[in-house]
C-alpha positions as CSV (number, residue, x, y, z in Angstrom):
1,X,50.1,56.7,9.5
2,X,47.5,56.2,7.0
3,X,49.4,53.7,5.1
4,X,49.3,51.4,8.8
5,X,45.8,52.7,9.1
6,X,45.1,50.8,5.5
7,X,47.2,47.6,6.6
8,X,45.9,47.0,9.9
9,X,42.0,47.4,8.4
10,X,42.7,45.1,6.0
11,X,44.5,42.6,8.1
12,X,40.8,43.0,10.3
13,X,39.1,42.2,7.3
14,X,40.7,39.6,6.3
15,X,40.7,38.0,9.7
16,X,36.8,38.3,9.7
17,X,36.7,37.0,6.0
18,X,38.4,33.6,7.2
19,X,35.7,32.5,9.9
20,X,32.9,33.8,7.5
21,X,34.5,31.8,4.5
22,X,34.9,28.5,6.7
23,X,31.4,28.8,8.1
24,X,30.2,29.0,4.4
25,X,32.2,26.5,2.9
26,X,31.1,24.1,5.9
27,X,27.4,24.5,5.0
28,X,27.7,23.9,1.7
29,X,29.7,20.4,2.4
30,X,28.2,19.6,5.2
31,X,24.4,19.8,5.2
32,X,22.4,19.7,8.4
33,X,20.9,16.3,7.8
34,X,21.8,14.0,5.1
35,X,18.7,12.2,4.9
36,X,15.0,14.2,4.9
37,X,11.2,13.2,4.8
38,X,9.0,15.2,3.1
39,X,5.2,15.4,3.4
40,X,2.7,17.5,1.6
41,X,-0.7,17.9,-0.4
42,X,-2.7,20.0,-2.6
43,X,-4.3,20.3,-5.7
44,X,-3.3,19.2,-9.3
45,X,-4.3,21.0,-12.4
46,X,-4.4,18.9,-15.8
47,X,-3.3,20.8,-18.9
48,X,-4.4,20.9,-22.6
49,X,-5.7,17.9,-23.6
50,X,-5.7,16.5,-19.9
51,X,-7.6,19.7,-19.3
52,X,-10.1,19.0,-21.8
53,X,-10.9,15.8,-20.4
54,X,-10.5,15.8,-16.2
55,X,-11.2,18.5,-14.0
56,X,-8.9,20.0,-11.9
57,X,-8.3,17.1,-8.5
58,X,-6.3,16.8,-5.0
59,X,-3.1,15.3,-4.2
60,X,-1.2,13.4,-1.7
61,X,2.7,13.1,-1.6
62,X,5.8,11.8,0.1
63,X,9.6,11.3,-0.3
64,X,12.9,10.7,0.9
65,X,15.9,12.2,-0.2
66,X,19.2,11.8,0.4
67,X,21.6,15.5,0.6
68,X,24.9,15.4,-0.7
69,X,25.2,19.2,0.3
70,X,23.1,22.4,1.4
71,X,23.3,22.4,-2.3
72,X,22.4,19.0,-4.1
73,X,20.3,16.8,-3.2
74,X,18.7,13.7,-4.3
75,X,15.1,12.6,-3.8
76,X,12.8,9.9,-4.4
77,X,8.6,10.7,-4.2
78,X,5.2,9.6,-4.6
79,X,2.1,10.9,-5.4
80,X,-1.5,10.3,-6.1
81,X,-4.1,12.2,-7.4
82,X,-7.8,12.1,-8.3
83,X,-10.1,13.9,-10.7
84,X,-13.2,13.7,-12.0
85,X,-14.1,13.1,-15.8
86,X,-15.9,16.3,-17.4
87,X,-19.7,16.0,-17.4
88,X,-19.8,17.0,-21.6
89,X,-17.8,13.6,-22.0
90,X,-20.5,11.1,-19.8
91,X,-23.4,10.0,-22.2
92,X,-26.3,10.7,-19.6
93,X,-27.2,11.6,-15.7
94,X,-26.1,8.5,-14.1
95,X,-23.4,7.8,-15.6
96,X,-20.0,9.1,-14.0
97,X,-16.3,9.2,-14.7
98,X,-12.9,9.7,-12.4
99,X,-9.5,9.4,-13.2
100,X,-6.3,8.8,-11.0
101,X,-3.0,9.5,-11.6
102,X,0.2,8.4,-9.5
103,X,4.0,8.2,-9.9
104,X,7.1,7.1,-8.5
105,X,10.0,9.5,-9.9
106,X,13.4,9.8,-8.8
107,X,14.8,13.7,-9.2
108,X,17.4,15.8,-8.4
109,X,17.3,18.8,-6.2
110,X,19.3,22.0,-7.1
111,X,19.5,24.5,-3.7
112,X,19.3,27.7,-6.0
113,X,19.3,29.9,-2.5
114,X,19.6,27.5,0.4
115,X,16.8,28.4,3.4
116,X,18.3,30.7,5.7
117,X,15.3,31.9,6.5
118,X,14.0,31.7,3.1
119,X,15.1,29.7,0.0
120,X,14.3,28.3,-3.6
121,X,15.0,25.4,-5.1
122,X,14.5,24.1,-8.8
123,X,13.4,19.8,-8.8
124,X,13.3,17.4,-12.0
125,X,13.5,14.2,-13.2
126,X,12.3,11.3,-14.8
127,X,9.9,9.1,-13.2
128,X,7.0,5.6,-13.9
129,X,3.5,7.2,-13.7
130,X,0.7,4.8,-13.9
131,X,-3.3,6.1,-14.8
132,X,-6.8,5.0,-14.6
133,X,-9.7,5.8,-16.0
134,X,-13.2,4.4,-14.8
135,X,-16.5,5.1,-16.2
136,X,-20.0,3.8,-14.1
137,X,-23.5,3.5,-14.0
138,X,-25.9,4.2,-11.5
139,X,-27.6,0.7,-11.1
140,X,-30.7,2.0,-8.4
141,X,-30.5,1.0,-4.3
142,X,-30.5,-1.9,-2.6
143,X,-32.2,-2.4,0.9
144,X,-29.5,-4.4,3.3
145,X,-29.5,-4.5,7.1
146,X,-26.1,-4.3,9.2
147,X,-24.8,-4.0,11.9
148,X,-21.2,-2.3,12.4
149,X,-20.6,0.8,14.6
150,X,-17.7,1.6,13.4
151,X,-19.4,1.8,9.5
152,X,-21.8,4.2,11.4
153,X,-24.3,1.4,10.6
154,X,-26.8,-0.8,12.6
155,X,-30.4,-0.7,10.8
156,X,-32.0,-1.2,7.2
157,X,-30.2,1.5,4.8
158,X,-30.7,2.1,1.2
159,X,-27.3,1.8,-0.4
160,X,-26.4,3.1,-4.0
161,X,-25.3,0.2,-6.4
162,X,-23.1,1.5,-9.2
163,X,-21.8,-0.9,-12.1
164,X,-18.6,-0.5,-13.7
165,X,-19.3,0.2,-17.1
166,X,-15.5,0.2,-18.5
167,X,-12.1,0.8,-16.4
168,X,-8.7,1.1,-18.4
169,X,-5.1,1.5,-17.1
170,X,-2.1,2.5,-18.7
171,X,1.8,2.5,-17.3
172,X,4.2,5.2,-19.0
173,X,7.2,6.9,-18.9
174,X,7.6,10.8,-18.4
175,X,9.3,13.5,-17.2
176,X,9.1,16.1,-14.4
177,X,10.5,19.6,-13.7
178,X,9.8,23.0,-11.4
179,X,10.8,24.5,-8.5
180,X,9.5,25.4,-4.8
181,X,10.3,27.9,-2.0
182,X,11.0,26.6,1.4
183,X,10.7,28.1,4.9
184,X,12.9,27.3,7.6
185,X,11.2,26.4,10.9
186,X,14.2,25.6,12.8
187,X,16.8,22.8,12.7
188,X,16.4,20.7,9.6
189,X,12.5,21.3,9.9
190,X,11.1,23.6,6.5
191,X,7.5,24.4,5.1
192,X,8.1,23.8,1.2
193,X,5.7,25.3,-1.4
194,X,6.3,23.7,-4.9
195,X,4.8,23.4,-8.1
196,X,6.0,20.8,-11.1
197,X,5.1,20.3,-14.9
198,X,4.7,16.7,-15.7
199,X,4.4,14.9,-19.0
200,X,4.1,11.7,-19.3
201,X,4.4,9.7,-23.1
202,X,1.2,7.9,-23.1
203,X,0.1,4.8,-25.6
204,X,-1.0,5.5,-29.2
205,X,-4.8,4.7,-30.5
206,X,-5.9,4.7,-34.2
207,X,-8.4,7.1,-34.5
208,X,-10.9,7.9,-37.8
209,X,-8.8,10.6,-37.2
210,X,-5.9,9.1,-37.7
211,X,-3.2,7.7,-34.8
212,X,-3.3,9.7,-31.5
213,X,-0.9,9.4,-28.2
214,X,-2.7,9.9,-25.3
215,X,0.8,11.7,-23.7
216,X,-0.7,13.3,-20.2
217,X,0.5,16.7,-18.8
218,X,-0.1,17.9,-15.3
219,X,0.4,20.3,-12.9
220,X,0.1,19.6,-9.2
221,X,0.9,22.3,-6.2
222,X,1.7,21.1,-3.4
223,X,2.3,22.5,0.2
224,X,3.8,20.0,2.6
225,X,6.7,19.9,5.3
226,X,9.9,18.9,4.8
227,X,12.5,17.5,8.0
């Protein structure tokens, strides 16, 4: 009797493994949507010598990617982001300084626990990230008079002039990784909350100090939604 007893519970077993097994199998081949948009913002944080020079700025970002699995993906994203120069680094009052920083990078996306409610993911890659720098002068006001509703404009207004003392620009490889959590809503629809170091290998100056790279590094969080 208990020797039946043991067969026939682990025939049951075994007949509820199966379904279990298949269900799991087909989400990890078969992923809910192959293609996915992702949308998001937040801020970015610059590090070490970034750090010394910008302040910590917002960011905007998008991407597609394409999912082989519920496991691996592959996704393609841009971002930009803005930041003010540091006040000791401007020479007086009216002069100002602000930095942006976007990227196009191509990376690939490891499902570490795949959201069912709740998963986490690890992102990285290599990318093209191009930044500017642009340093102006308050110039005074000029008095003009126009007209335009939709400029919230129609009479005589004093409007700031500001003259571009020095703007430079530099394109460079570099490399991104980190991971994120994501939230799922329902369907393919998921909250995503991510955070990713980024280096880029900037262009070398000769310095009285001697040469120096000016390699960036970066840290942007971003919250965003994913379907």
């Amino acid at each position: 009797m208990r020797i039946a007893s043991a067969v026939s519970l682990g025939l049951l077993a075994l007949v509820c493994a199966r379904p279990a097994r298949a269900q799991l199998v087909r989400e990890v081949r078969d992923p809910e949507s192959p293609v996915t948009f992702n949308i998001g913002g937040g801020t970015s944080i610059p590090l070490l010598d970034s750090a010394a020079h910008f302040k910590v700025g917002g960011s905007f970002q998008i991407g597609l990617a394409y999912n082989f699995s519920n496991l691996l993906g592959l996704q393609a994203e841009y971002l930009y982001s803005g930041y003010d120069v540091r006040d000791r680094l401007v020479v007086s009052n009216d002069v100002e300084g602000d930095h942006t920083m976007q990227y196009g990078t191509l990376n690939a996306v490891v499902n570490v626990v795949p959201a069912r409610p709740v998963g986490v993911y690890l992102i990285g890659g290599p990318g093209l990230y191009h930044r500017r720098v642009t340093i102006s002068e308050f110039a005074g006001t000029a008095i003009g008079t126009h007209c335009d509703p939709w400029l919230f404009v129609c009479f005589p207004v004093a409007v700031p002039i500001r003259n571009v003392l020095a703007r430079r620009t530099s394109y460079d490889f570099g490399l991104n990784a980190g991971a994120g959590v994501a939230l799922r809503l329902g369907g393919t629809a998921r909250l995503y909350l991510e955070s990713r170091y980024h280096f880029m290998f900037g262009p070398t100056f000769d310095t009285p100090e001697g040469p120096v790279k000016a390699n960036g590094q970066y840290l942007p969080i971003v919250f965003g939604l994913r379907i």
